[in-house]
C-alpha positions as CSV (number, residue, x, y, z in Angstrom):
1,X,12.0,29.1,25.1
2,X,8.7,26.6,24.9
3,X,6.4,29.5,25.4
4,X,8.2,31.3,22.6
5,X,8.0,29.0,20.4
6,X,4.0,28.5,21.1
7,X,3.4,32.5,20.3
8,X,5.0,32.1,17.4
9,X,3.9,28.9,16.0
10,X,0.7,28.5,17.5
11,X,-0.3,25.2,16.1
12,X,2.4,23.6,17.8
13,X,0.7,23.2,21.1
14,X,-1.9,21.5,18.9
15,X,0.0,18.7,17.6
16,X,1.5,18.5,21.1
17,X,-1.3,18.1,22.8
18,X,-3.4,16.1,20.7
19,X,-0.2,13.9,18.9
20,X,-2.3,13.3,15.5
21,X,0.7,13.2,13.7
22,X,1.6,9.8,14.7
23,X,0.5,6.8,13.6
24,X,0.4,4.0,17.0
25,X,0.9,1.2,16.7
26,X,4.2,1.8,14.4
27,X,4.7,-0.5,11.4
28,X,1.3,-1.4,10.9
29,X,-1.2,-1.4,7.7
30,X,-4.2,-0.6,8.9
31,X,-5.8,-1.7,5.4
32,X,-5.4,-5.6,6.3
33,X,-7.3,-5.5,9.9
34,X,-7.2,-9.0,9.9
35,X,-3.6,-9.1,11.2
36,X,-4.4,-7.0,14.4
37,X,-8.2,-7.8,15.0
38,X,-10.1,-11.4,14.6
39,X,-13.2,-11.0,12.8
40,X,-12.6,-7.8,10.8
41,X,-12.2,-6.8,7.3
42,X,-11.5,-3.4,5.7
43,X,-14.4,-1.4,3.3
44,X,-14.8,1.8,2.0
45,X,-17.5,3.9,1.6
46,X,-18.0,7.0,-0.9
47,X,-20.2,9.4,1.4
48,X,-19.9,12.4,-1.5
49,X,-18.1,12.7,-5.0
50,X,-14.2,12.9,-3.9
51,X,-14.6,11.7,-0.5
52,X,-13.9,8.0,0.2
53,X,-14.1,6.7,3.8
54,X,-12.2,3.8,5.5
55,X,-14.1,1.3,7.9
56,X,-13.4,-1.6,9.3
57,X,-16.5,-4.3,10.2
58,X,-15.8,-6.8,12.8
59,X,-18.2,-9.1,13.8
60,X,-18.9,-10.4,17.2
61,X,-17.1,-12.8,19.0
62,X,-20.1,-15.1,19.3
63,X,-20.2,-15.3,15.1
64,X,-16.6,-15.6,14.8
65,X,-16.1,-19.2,13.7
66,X,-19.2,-18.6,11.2
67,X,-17.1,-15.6,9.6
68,X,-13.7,-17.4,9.4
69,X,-12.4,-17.6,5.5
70,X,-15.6,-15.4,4.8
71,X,-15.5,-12.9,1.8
72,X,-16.2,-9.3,1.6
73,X,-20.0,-10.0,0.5
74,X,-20.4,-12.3,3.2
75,X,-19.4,-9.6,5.7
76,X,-21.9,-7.1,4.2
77,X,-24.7,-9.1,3.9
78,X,-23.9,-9.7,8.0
79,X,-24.8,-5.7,7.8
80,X,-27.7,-6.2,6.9
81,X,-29.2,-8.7,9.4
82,X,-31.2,-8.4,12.1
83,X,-28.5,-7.5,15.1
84,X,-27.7,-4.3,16.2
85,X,-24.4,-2.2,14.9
86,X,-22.4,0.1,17.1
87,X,-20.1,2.9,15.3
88,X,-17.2,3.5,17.1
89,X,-15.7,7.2,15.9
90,X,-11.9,6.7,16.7
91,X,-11.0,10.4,16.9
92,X,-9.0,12.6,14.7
93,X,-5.4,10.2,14.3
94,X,-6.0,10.1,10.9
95,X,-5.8,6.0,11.5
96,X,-8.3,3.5,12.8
């Protein structure tokens, strides 16, 4: 009956295969970073009118105990230093 149901409803075997439609780890808000990864903070960035884009910056392990009980501002002027950034593109979970 699997096939069946894959000729008939086609993106099925998508959602199978790929699993976007959950969310792992269960239970967690993704907006407060801080609770699952040291270091990090949430921001948002509007790359066109309507379209409003999650991040997360997390600094490096070697400026950790500079970024503890830093603000927002603090984080983004760390953007704009001299070190490198690497963009990790998670995939298409729909979480980070």
């Amino acid at each position: 009956s699997l096939p069946f149901l894959i000729r008939l409803f086609p993106s099925l075997l998508t959602k199978f295969v790929y699993l976007n439609f959950l969310a792992f780890p269960f239970f967690v808000d993704f907006r407060r970073p801080e609770v699952l990864v040291n270091n990090t903070i949430s921001l948002y960035l509007t790359t066109e009118p309507g379209v409003t884009v999650g991040i997360w910056h997390t600094v490096p392990g070697s400026r950790g105990a500079e970024a503890q009980g830093k603000d927002q501002r603090w984080y983004e002027e760390a953007l704009a230093d001299a070190h490198p950034v690497i963009i990790y593109l998670h995939g298409n979970g729909g979480t980070r």
